[in-house]
BAVEXMI-137992 format. One record per residue (C-alpha): residue number from 1; residue in three letters; x negated, y negated, z. Coordinates in steps of 0.1 Angstrom, whole numbers, plus 5000, padded with zeros to 4 digits. Example, Ala and Ser with C-alpha at 12.3 -4.5 7.8 and 13.67 -1.06 7.14 Angstrom:
<recs>
REC     k     r     px     py     pz
REC     1   ALA   4877   5045   5078
REC     2   SER   4863   5011   5071
</recs>
This chain:
<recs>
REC     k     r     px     py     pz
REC     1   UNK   9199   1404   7133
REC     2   UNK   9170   1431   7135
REC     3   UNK   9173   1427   7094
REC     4   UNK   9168   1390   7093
REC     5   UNK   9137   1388   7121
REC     6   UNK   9123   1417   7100
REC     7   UNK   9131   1394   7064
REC     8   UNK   9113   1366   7085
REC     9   UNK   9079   1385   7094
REC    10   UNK   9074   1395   7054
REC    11   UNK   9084   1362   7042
REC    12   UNK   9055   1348   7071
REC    13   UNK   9032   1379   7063
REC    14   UNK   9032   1371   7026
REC    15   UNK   9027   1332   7031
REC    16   UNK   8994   1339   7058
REC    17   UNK   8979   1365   7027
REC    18   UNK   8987   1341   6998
REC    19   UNK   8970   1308   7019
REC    20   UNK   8940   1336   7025
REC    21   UNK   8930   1343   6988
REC    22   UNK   8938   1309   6976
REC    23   UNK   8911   1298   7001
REC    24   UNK   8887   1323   6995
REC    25   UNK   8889   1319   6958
REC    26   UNK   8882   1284   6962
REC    27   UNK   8855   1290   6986
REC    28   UNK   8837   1315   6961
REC    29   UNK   8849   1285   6930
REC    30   UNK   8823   1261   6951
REC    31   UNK   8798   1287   6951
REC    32   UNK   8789   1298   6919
REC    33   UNK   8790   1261   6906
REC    34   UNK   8752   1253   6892
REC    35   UNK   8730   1232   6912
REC    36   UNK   8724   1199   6899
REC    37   UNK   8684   1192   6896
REC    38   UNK   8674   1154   6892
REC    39   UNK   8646   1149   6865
REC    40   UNK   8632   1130   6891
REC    41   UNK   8626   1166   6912
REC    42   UNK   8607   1187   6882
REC    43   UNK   8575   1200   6898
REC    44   UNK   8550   1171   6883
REC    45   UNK   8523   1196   6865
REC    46   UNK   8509   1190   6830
REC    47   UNK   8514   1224   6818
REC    48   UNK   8551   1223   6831
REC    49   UNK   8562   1191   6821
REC    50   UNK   8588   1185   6789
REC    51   UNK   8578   1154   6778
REC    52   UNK   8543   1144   6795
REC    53   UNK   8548   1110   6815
REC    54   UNK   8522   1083   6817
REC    55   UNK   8496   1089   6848
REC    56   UNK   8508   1063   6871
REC    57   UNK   8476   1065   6899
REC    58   UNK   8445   1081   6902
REC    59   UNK   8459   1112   6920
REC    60   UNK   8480   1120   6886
REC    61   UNK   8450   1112   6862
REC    62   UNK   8429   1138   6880
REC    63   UNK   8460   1161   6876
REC    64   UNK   8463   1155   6837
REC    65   UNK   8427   1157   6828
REC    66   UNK   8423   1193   6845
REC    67   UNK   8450   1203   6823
REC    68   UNK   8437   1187   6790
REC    69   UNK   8402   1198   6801
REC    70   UNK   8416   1235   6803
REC    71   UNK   8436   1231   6774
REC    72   UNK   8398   1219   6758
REC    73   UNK   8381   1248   6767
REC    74   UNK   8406   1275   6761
REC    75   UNK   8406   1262   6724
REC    76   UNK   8441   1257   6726
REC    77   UNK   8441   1226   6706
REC    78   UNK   8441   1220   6665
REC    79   UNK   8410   1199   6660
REC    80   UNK   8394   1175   6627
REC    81   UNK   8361   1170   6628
REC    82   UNK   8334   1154   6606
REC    83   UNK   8295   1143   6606
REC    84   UNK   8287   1112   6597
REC    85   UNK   8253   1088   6592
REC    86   UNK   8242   1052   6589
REC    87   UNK   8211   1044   6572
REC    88   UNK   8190   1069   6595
REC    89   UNK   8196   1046   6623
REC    90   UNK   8226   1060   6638
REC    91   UNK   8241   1097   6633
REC    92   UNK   8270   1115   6648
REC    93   UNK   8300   1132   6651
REC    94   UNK   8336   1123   6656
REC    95   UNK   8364   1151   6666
REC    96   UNK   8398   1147   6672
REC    97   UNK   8422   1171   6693
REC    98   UNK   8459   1177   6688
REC    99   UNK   8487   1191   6704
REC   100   UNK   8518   1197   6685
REC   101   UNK   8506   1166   6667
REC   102   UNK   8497   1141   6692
REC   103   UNK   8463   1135   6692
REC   104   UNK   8451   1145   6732
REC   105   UNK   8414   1140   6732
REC   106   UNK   8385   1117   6705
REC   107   UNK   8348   1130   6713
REC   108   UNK   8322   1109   6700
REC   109   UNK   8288   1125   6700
REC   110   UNK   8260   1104   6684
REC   111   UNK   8223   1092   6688
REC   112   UNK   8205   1061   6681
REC   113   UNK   8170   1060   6663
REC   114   UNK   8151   1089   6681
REC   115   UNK   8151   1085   6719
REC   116   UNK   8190   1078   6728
REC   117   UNK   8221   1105   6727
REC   118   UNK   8251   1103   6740
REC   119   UNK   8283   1117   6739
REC   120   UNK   8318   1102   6746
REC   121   UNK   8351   1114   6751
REC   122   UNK   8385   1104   6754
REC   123   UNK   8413   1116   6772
REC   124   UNK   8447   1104   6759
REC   125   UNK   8484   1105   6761
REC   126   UNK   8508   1085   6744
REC   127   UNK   8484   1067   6717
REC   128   UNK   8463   1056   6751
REC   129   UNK   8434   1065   6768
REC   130   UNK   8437   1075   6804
REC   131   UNK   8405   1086   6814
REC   132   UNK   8371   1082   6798
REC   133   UNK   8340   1104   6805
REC   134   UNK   8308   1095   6788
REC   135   UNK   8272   1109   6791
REC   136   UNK   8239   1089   6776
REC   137   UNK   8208   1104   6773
REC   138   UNK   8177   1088   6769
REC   139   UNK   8145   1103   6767
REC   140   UNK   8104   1101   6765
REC   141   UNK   8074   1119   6761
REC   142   UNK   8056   1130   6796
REC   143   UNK   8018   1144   6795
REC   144   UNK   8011   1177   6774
REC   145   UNK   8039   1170   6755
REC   146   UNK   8068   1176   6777
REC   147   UNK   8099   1154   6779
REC   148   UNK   8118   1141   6804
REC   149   UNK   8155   1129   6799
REC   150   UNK   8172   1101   6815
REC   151   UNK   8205   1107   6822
REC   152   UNK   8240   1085   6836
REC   153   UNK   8271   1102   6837
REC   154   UNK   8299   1074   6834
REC   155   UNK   8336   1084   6842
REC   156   UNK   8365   1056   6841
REC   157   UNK   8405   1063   6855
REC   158   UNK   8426   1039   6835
REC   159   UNK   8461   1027   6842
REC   160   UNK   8476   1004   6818
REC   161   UNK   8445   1004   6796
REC   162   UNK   8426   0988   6823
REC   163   UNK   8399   1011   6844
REC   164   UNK   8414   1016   6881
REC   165   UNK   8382   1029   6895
REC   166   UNK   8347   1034   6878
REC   167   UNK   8319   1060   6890
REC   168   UNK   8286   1071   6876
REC   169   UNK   8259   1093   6886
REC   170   UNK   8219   1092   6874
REC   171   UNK   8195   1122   6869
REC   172   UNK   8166   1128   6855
REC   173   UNK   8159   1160   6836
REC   174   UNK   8122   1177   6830
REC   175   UNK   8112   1200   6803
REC   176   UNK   8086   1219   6823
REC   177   UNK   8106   1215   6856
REC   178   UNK   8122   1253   6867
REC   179   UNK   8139   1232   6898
REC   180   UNK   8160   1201   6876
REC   181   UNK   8189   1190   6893
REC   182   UNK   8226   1205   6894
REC   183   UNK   8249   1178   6879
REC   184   UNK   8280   1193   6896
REC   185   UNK   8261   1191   6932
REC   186   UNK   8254   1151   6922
REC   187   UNK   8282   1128   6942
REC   188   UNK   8298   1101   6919
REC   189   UNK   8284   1065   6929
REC   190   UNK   8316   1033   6926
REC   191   UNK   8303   1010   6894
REC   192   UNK   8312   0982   6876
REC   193   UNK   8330   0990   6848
REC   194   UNK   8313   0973   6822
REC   195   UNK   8302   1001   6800
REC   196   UNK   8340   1016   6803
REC   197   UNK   8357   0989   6792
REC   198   UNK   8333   0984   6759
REC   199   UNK   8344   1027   6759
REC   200   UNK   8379   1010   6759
REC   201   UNK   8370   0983   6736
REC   202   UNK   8358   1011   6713
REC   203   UNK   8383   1032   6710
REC   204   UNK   8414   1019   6692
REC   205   UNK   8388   1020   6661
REC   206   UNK   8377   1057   6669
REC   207   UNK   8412   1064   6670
REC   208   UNK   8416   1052   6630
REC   209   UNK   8389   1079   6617
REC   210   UNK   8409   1105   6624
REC   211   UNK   8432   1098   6593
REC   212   UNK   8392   1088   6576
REC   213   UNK   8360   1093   6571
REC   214   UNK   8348   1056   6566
REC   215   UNK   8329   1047   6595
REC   216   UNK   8320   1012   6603
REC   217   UNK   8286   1014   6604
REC   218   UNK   8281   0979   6625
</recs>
């Protein structure tokens, strides 16, 4: 009798311990399985990003242009550029920035008969411009000789190749002055956004030079 209660203890004892590791080898199966990270849940920064998405409001345009401006002044990008001129009347320069082969900003520096400069740029991802910054200067002859420049600051977020918002800022610039204004201490004024949408109008013929030299004069 002793013999059976004693086969009946093992046979109990050895069921307890096999139930024990199958459930701890299960629980440690469900713990070294991978987390599963939605696409959706990547941390949204430029510089991280695979693929670069399409800036959907003006919160993520802000976001990309810091990282193309960084990008832009780190010389990190391959660049083209060439000079060209029209009859005297109208001179400038056109260069194009790439990354990995997608062209990422246009900047259009030129001037107009003597007294008019102005140099726009383009910021752009997928074939399109998201954000537009352009600065014209125009300038005149003050007493003794010295000059004073005119100057607006025009900057345009676009979504859908239509400007979302549109701001500018004016200042005026003095050869002889030791005091001229701090552009960065200058708050952005809301504008109309005529001259960003003739930018806009502009640029899908800026973007052919790059592959071209032949500039439309007109």
């Amino acid at each position: 009798m002793s013999d059976m209660k004693s086969n009946k203890y093992s046979w109990l004892l050895c069921f307890i311990a096999t139930t024990l590791m199958v459930a701890c080898t299960k629980k440690t199966e469900k713990n070294n399985v991978e987390p599963t990270v939605k696409s959706d849940s990547i941390v949204k920064s430029p510089n991280q990003l695979p693929t670069y998405q399409t800036p959907k409001n003006i919160s993520e345009i802000k976001e990309f242009y810091a990282a193309w401006e960084q990008k832009l002044q780190t010389g990190f990008y391959k660049k083209i550029a060439f000079n060209y001129n029209c009859d005297n009347e109208k001179s400038g320069k056109l260069t194009y920035f790439f990354e990995d082969g997608n062209l990422r900003i246009i900047e259009h520096s030129y001037s107009e008969y003597d007294h008019f400069s102005a140099t726009d740029r383009y910021y752009i991802i997928s074939g399109n411009p998201f954000f537009i910054f352009s600065k014209e200067a125009a300038w005149s002859f003050e007493a003794e000789g010295k000059t004073k420049d005119n100057i607006t600051e025009y900057r345009g977020y676009i979504i859908n190749n239509e400007p979302a918002e549109c701001l500018q800022k004016k200042y005026t610039v003095y050869s002889h002055s030791k005091t001229n204004p701090n552009p960065d201490e200058i708050e952005n004024t809301v504008s109309d956004c005529k001259n960003i949408l003739k930018l806009i109008d502009k640029y899908q013929k800026l973007a052919t030079y790059k592959s071209t030299t032949d500039v439309e004069c007109n």
